[in-house]
C-alpha positions as CSV (number, residue, x, y, z in Angstrom):
1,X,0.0,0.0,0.0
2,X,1.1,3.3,-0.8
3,X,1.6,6.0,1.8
4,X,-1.4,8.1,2.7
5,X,-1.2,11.8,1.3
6,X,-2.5,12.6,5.5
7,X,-4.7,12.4,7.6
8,X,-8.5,14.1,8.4
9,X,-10.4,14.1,11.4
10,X,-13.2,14.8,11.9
11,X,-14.6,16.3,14.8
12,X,-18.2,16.7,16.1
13,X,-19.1,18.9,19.1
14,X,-22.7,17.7,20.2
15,X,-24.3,19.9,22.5
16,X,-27.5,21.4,24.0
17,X,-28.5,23.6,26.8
18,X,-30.7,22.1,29.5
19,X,-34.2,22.5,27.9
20,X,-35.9,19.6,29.7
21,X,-39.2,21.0,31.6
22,X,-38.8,24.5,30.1
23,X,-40.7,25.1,27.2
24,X,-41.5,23.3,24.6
25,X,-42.1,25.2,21.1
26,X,-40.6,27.1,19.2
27,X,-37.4,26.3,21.6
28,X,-37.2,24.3,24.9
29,X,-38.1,20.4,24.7
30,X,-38.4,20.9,20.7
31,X,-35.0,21.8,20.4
32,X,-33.9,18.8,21.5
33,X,-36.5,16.8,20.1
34,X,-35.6,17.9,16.7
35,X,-31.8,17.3,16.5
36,X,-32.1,14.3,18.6
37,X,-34.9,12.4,15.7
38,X,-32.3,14.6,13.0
39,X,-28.9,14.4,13.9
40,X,-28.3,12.1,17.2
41,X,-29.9,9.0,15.4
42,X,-29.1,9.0,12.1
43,X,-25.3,9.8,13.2
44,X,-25.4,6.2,15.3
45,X,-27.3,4.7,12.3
46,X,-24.4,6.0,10.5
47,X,-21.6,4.8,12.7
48,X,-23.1,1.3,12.9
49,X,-23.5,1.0,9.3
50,X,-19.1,1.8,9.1
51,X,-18.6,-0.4,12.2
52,X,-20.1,-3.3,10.1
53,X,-18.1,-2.2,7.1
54,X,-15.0,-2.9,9.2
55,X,-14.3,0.3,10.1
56,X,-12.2,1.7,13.3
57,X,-11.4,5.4,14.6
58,X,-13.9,6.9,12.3
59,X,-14.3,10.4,13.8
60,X,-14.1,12.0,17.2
61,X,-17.0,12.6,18.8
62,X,-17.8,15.6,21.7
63,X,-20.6,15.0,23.5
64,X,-21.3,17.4,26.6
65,X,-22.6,16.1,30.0
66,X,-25.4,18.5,30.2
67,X,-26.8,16.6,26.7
68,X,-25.9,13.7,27.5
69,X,-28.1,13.9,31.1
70,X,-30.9,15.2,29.0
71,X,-30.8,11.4,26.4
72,X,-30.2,9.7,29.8
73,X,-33.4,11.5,31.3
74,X,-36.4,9.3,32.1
75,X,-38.7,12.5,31.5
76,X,-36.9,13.4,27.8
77,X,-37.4,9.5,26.9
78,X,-40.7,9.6,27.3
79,X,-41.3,12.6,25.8
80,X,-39.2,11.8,23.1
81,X,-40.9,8.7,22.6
82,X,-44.4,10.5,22.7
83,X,-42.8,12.8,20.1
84,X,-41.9,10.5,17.4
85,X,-44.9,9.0,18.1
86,X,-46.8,12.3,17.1
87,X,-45.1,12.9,14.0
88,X,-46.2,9.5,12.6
89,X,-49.7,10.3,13.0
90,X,-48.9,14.0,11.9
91,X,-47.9,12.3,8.6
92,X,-50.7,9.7,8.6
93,X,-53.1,12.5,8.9
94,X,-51.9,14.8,6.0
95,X,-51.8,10.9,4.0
96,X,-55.5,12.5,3.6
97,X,-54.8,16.2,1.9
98,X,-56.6,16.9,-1.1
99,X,-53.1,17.4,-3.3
100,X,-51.0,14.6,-4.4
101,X,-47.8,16.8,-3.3
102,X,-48.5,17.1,0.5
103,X,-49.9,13.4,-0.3
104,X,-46.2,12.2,-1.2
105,X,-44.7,14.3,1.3
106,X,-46.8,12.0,3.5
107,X,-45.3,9.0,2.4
108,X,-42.1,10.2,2.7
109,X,-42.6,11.7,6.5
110,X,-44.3,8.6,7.5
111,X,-41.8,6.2,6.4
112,X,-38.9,8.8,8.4
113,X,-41.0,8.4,11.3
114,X,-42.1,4.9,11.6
115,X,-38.4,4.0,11.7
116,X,-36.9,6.7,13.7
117,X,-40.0,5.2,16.3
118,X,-38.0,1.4,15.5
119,X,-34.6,3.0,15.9
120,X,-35.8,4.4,19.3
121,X,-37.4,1.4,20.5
122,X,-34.3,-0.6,19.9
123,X,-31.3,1.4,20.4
124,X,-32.5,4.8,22.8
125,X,-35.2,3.9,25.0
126,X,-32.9,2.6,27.8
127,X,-31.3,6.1,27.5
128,X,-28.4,7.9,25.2
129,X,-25.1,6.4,27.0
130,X,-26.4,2.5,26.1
131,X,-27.0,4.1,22.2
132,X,-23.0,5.7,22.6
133,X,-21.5,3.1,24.8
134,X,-20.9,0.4,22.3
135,X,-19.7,3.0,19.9
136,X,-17.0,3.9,22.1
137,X,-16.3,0.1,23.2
138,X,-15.7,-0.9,19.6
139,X,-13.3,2.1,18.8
140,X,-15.5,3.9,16.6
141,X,-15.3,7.2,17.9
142,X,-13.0,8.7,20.1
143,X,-15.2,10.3,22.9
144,X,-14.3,14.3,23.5
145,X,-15.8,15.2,26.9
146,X,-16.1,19.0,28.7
147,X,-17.6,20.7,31.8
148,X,-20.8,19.9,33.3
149,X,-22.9,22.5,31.6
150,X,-20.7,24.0,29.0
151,X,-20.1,27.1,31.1
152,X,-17.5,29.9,28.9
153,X,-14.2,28.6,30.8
154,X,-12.2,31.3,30.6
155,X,-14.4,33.8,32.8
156,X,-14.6,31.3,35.4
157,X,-12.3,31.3,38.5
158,X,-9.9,29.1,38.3
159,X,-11.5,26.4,41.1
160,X,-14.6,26.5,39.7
161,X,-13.1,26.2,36.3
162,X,-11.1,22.8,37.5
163,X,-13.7,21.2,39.4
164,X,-16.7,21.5,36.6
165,X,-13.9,20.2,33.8
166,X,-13.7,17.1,36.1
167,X,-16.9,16.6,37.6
168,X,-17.7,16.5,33.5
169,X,-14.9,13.8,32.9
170,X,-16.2,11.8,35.7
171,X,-19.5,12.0,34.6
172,X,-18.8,11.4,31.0
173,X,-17.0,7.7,32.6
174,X,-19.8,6.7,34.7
175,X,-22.4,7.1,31.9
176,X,-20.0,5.6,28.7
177,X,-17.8,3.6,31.3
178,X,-14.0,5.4,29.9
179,X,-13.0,8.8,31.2
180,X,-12.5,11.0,28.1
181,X,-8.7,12.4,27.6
182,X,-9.7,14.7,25.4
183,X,-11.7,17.9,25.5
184,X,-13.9,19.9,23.2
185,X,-13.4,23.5,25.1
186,X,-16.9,25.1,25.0
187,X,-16.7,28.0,22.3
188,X,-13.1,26.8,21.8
189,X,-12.5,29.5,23.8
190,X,-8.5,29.8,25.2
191,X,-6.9,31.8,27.7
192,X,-3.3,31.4,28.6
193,X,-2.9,29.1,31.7
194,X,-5.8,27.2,31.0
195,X,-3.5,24.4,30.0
196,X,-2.5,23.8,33.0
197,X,-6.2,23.7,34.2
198,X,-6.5,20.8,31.8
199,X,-3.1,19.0,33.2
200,X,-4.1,18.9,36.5
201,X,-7.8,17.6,35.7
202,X,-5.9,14.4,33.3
203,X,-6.6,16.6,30.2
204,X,-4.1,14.8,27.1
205,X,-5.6,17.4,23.6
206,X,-7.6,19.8,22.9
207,X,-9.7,21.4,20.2
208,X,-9.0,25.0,19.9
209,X,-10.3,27.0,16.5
210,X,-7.9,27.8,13.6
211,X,-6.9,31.7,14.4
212,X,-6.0,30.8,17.8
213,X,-2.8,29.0,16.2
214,X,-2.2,30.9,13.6
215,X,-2.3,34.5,15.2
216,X,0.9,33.2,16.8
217,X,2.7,32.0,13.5
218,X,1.7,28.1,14.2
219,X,-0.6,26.1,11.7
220,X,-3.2,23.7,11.6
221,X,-1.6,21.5,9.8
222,X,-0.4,19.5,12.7
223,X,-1.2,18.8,16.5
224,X,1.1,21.4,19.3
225,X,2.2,21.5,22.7
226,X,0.3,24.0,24.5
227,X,2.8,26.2,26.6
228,X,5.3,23.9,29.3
229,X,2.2,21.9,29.8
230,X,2.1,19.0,27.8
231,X,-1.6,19.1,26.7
232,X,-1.8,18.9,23.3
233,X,-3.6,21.4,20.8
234,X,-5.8,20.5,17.6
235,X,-6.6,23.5,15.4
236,X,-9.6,23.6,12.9
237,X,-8.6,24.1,9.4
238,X,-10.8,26.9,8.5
239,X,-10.7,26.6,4.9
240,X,-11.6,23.3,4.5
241,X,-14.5,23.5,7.7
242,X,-16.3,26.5,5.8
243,X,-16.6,24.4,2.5
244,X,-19.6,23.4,5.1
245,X,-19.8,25.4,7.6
246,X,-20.3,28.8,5.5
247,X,-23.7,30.5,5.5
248,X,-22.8,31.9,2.1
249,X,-20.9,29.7,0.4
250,X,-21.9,26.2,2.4
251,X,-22.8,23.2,0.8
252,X,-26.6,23.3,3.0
253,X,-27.7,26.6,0.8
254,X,-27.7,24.5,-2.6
255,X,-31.3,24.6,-4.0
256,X,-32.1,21.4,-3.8
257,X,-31.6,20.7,-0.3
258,X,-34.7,20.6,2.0
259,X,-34.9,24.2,3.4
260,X,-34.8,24.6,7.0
261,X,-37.0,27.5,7.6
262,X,-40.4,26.4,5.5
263,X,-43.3,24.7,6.9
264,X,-46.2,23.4,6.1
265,X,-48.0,24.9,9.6
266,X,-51.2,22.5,9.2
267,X,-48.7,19.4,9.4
268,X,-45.6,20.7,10.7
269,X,-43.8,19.5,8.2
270,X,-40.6,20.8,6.5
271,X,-41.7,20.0,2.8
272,X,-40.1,22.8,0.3
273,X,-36.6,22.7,-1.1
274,X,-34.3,26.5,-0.9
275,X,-34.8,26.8,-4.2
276,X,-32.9,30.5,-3.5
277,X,-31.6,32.5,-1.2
278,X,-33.9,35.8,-1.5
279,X,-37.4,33.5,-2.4
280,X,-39.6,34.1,0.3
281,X,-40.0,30.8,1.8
282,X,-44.5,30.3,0.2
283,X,-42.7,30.6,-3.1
284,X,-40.1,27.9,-2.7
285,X,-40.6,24.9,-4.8
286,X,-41.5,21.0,-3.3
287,X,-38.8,19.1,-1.8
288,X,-37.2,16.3,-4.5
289,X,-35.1,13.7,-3.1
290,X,-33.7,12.3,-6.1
291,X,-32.8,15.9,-6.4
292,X,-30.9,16.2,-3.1
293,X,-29.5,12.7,-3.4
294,X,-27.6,14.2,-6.4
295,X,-26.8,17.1,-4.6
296,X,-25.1,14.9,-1.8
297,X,-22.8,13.1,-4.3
298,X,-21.9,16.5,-5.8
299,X,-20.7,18.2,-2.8
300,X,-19.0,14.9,-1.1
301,X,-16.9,14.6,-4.8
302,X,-16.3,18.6,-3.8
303,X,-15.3,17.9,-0.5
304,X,-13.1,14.9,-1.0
305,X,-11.3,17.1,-3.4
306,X,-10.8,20.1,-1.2
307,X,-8.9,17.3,1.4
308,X,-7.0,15.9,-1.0
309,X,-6.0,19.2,-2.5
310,X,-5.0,20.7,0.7
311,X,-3.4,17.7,1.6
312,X,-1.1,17.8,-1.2
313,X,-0.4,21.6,-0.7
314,X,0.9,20.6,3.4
315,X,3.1,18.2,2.2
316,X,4.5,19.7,-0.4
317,X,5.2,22.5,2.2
318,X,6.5,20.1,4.3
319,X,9.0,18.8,2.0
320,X,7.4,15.4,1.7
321,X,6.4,15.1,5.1
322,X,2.0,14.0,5.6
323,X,0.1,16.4,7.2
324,X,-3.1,16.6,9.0
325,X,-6.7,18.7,8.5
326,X,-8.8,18.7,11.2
327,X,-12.8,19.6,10.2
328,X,-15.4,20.6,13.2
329,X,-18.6,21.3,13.2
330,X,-21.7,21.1,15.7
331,X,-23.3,18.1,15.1
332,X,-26.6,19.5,15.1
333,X,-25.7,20.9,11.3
334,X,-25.8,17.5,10.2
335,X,-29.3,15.8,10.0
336,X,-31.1,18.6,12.1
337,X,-30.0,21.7,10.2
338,X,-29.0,20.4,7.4
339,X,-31.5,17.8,6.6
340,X,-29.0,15.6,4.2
341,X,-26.1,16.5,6.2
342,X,-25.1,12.7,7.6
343,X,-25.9,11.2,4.2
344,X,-23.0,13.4,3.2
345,X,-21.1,12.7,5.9
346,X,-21.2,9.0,5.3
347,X,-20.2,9.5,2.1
348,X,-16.9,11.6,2.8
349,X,-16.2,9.3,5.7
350,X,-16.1,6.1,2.7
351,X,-14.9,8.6,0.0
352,X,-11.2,9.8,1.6
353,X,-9.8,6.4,2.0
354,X,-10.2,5.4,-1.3
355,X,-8.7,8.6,-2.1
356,X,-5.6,8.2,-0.2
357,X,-6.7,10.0,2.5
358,X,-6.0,8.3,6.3
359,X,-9.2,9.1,8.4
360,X,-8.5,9.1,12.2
361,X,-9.5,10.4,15.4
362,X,-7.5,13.3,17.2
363,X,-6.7,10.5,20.2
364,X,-4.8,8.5,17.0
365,X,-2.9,11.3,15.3
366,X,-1.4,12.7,18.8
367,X,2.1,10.9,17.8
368,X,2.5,13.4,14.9
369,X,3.1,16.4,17.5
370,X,6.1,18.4,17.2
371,X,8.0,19.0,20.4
372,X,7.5,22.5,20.0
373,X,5.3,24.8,22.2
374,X,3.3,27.3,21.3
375,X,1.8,29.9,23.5
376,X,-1.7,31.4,21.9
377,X,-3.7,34.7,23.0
378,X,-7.0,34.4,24.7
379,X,-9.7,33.2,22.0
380,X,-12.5,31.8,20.9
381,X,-14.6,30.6,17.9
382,X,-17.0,33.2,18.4
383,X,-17.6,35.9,16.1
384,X,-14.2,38.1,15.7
385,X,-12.2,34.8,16.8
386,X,-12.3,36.8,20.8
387,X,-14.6,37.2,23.7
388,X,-17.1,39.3,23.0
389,X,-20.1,37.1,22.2
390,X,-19.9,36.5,26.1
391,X,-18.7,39.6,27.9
392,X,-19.4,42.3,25.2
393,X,-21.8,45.3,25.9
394,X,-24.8,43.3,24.7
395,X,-24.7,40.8,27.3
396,X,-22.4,42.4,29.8
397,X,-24.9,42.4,32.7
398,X,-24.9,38.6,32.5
399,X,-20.9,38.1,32.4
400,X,-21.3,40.7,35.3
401,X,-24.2,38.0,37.2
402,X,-22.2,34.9,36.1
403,X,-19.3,36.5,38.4
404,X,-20.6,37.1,41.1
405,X,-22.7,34.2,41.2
406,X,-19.9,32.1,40.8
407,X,-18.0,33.6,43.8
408,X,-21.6,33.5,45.8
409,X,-21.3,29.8,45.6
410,X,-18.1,29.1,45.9
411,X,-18.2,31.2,49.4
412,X,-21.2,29.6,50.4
413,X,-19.9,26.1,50.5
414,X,-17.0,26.8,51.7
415,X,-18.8,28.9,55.0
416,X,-21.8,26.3,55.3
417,X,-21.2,22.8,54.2
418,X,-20.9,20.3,56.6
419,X,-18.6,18.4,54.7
420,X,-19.2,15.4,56.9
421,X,-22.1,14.0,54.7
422,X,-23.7,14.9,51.3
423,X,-25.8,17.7,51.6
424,X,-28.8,17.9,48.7
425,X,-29.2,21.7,49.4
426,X,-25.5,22.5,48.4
427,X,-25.6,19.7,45.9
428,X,-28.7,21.8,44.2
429,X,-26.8,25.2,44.5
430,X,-24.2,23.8,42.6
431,X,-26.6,22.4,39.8
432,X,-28.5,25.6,39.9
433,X,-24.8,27.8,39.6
434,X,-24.0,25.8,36.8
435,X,-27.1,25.6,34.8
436,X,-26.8,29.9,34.8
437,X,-23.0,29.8,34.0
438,X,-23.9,28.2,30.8
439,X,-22.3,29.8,27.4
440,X,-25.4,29.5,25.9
441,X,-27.5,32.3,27.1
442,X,-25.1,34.8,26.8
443,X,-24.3,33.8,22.7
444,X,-28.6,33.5,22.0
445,X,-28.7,37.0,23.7
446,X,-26.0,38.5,21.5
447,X,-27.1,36.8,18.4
448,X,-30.8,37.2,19.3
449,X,-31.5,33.7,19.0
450,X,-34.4,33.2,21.0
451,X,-33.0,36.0,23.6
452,X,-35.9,36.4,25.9
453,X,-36.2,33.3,26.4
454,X,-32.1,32.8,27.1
455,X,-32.8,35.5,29.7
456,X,-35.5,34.1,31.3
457,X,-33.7,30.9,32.0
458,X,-30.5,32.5,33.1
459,X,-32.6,34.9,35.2
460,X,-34.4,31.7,36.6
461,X,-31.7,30.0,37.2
462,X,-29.6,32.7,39.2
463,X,-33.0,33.2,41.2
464,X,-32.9,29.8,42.3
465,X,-29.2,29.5,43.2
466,X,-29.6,32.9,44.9
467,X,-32.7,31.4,47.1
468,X,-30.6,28.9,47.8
469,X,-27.9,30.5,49.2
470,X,-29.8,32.8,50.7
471,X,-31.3,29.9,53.0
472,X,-28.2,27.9,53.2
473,X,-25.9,31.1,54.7
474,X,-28.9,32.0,56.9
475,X,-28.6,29.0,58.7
476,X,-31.9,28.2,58.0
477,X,-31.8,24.3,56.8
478,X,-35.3,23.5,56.6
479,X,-36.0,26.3,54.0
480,X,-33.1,25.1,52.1
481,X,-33.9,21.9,52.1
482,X,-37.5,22.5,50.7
483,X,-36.0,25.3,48.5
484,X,-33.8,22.2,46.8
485,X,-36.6,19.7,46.7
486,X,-38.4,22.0,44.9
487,X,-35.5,23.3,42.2
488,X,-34.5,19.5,41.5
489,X,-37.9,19.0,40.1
490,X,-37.2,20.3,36.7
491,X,-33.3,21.5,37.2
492,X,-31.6,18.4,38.5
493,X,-29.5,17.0,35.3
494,X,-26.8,15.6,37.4
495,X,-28.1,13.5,40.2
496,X,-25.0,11.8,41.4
497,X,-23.0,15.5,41.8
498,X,-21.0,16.1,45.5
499,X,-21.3,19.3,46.3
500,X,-18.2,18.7,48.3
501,X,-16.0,18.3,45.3
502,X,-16.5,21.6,44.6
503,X,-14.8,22.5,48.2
504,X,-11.2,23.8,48.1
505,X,-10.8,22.6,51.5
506,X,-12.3,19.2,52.2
């Protein structure tokens, strides 16, 4: 066999905020209902189908612990279950219209949903981590873990900071039964130091975005050495992620692909194609599949070139020498957003070997670091490659909230817990703290997504930890143990968390 022109990996970052018991359309429960039926399953359709094909360290797969308690949560299964179970009768219902197009449309939705209902039945309903597990066992995927609840890492104190990165590990071990070494930092974001952050919680790479390299004259081409630290740094390689990824220029804006934003509001259906970017979405012509298919094959022939191409180009600069691209996306583009996203995933996955491409996971290319170090500037993957998406002027009263609250807690466990013993009230708090320190309500607020409704939950959520320590540094137990039987109701994703881990004095 000849030598590979280099390797790709491919990285997925699945995450979600905690939606479970908070709203349901047009975000809340839906949310996850949507990528779950469009993304979640038909990626583990998609991984079995290569595991039977023989195939080993297919892609690298993040999947945070606040998403992966929501596909573990009795309440989502059954709602998710009750879901699926609703769009099959949505479709057998407009079987019935009076035109033959919503008619085939029927067909076609009934069909998606009769087996996504088989799929869930058989792989899902004893919860997410028994759908991932085996995927992991078998070498698949390489698992990426994260903090609990995706919080923006680099405005957290540092103790905080540590103890949600490994309270995340942990959890990610006792659900998939292997403690991640890697890391999908949320937002990418980077700060110098972290590093050693992720040293001292067993932290071996990281994912970081493109610029953060290459603003201090390193490359993507190839895995670094972050600082004196020994953690190791992936960069995305921008040019050959926005083939995808760019809302100009992406592959998911073709015309024949099933537009996200039109529905048929008597079915709730997606049925139209984009057709164009300016047609107003009642003018957009009926989705063809035969079309999109084509339209798959088209862009994966695309995409395989791009690799291959950029592949040659590194090791010619180089001098001979194979290098690596590293593609990431949210997995949610794939399936959910992009309705024939996986199909094209599949096909690059099978497509790249043939052409001399090696595919691997990050945890399999981590011999091809230099020993050189590289020390980047505070980052993200955020809009302008910085901060501002989470501390700018938009949102700066809830970076401001997330502070304090953070040092609220911290203080109040240290001054009240009796350390002796679990407490549920300071377990809560901590749930509570974290669920607010989420990235995710900052970013919908400063990209109005959905932006009430981001600051409603955060609101809610820095209520209920401030009720809590209210209680808990008034001495008054009683209160704050109703307070926390109360919260853990709805906000409770992670069950088996000590409080007491979160101590810096045991």
């Amino acid at each position: 066999m000849t030598a590979p022109l280099g390797t790709f990996c491919l990285v997925l970052h699945s995450h979600l905020p905690w939606v479970a018991h908070h709203g349901a359309w047009p975000v809340g429960e839906e949310w996850l209902h949507q990528a779950w039926a469009g993304s979640y399953a038909p990626l583990r359709r998609l991984l079995d189908d290569l595991a039977r094909e023989g195939r080993r360290d297919v892609l690298t797969l993040g999947v945070t612990p606040v998403l992966a308690a929501m596909l573990d949560d009795p309440y989502s299964l059954r709602q998710h279950h009750t879901w699926l179970a609703d769009a099959q009768l949505r479709a057998l219902g407009m079987s019935s219209a009076a035109d033959s197009e919503r008619r085939a449309e029927a067909a076609r939705q009934y069909a998606v949903a009769t087996r996504a209902l088989a799929e869930f039945e058989g792989h899902w309903r004893r919860g997410g981590s028994a759908a991932l597990r085996p995927l992991v066992d078998s070498g698949i995927v390489e698992l990426l873990g994260g903090p609990l609840t995706h919080s923006f890492t680099p405005l957290l104190p540092n103790e905080l900071a540590e103890s949600t990165l490994r309270a995340g590990l942990d959890d990610a071990a006792l659900r998939v039964g292997s403690r991640p070494n890697g890391i999908w930092a949320p937002e990418c974001a980077y700060a110098p130091g972290l590093e050693k952050l992720y040293a001292a919680a067993g932290v071996s790479h990281v994912v970081v975005d493109g610029p953060t390299l290459l603003h201090v004259g390193a490359s993507t081409d190839r895995p670094w050495l972050l600082g004196e630290s020994g953690v190791i740094a992936f960069g995305r390689d921008l040019d050959v992620t926005y083939r995808v990824w760019s809302p100009r220029r992406g592959y998911p804006g073709d015309p024949a692909y099933l537009d996200f934003h039109s529905y048929d509001h008597e079915w709730g259906f997606r049925t139209r194609r984009v057709t164009g970017r300016e047609i107003p979405p009642h003018d957009k012509a009926p989705y063809e599949p035969a079309m999109a298919r084509d339209a798959v094959d088209r862009h994966v022939a695309d995409f395989i070139g791009v690799v291959v191409d950029r592949l040659r180009a590194i090791r010619e600069q180089r001098g001979g020498s194979p290098g690596l691209v590293v593609a990431a996306y949210d997995t949610e583009l794939f399936g959910h957003w992009w309705h024939e996203g996986v199909d094209f995933l599949g096909g690059v996955l099978r497509g790249l070997p043939e052409a001399g491409v090696r595919v691997s996971t990050l945890r399999s290319s981590l011999g091809d670091v230099d020993e050189v170090s590289v020390h980047p500037e505070p980052s993200s993957w955020g809009s302008g490659k910085d901060w501002h998406v989470w501390n700018g002027e938009p949102v700066a009263d809830i970076a401001d909230a997330q502070r304090w609250l953070a040092s609220a807690t911290l203080d109040c466990l240290e001054a009240t817990h009796p350390r002796s013993h679990r407490s549920p009230a300071h377990d809560q708090l901590v749930q509570d703290t974290l669920l607010a320190l989420s990235s995710d309500w900052a970013f919908m607020v400063t990209k109005d997504s959905a932006a009430e409704y981001a600051r409603a939950r955060f609101q809610g959520h820095v209520s209920a930890a401030r009720d809590l320590i209210d209680a808990l540094c008034q001495g008054d137990s009683a209160r704050a143990a109703a307070t926390a039987r109360s919260h853990a109701v709805a906000d409770a994703p992670f069950g088996h968390l000590d409080a007491r881990r979160f101590l810096s004095r045991p």
